[in-house]
N, C-alpha and C positions, 0 to 999 in steps of 0.2 A: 824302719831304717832312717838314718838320720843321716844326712847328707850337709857338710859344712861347706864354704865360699867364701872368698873374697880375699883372700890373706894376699901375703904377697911382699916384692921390696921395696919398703917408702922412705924416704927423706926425714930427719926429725923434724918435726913441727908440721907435718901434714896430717892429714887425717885419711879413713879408713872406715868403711864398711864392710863386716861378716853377715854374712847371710847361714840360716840354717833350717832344712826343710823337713820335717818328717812324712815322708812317704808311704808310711804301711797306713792301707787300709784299714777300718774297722776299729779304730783305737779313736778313742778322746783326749785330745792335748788336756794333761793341768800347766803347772806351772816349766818354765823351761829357764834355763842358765846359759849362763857360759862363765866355764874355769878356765885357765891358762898357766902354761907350763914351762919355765923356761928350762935350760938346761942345767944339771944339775942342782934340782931346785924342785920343790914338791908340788902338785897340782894346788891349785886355790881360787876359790871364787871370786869371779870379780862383777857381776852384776845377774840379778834375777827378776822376773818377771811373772807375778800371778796371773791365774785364770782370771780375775778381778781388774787385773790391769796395776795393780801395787808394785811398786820396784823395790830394790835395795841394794847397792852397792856396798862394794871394798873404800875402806878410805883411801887407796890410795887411787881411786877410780872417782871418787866422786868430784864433779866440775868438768871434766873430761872423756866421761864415759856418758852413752845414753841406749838403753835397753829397750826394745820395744817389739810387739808382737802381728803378725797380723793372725789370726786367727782362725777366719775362714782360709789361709792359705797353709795355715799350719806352717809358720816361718816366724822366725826368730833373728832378729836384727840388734847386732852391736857396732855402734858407729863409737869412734874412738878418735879425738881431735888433740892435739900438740901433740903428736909422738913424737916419744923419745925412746934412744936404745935401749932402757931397761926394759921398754915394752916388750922387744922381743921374746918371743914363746912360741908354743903351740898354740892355737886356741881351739877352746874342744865346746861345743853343746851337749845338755845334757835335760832329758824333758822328763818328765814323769807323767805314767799315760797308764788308759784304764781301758780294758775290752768293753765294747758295750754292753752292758748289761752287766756288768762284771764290778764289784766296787773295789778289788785288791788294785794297789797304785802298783805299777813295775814302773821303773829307771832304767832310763838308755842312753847310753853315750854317741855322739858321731866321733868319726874319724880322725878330727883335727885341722886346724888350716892354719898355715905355719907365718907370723908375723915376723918380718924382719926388719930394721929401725936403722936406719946407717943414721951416724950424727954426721 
């Protein structure tokens, strides 16, 4: 279970931390995301994070976006600095995880936590 946080209504040009926890037992975090969805408008990634600690962002993420993990807490952090209204979306996590002893990857999504951007 994937558990997201932090969203909420910010000013443009402030900044923002999401939190995103996975919570079931028994699984081994790999690599974990975050997409985001605005309204009328199709999911799309906007930064990732490997087991190895590798990032990769959206261009239109990069300078402004920073992804990062803690790992022993199995949590997933996107801090996001100058927003602006177009930021607004959903923003959703999404991890890819493996049963122990188990080597098939399954993908989970969390719930959502909803960015909103007044200019």
């Amino acid at each position: 279970q994937l558990q997201a946080s932090g969203g909420g209504l910010v000013q443009a040009g402030e900044s923002l931390r999401l939190s995103c926890v996975a919570s079931a037992s028994g699984f081994i975090i790999d690599d974990m995301r975050w997409y985001r969805q605005a309204s009328g408008k199709e999911r799309e990634l906007v930064a990732e994070v490997t087991t190895g600690g590798s990032t990769r962002y959206a261009d239109s993420a990069v300078g402004r976006v920073f992804i990062s993990r803690d790992s022993m807490k199995k949590t997933v952090y996107l801090q996001i600095g100058s927003l602006k209204p177009e930021d607004t979306a959903v923003y959703y996590c999404n991890v890819d995880a493996r049963r122990y002893g188990r080597s098939n990857i399954l993908n989970y999504w969390g719930q959502g936590t909803l960015v909103t951007v007044s200019s």
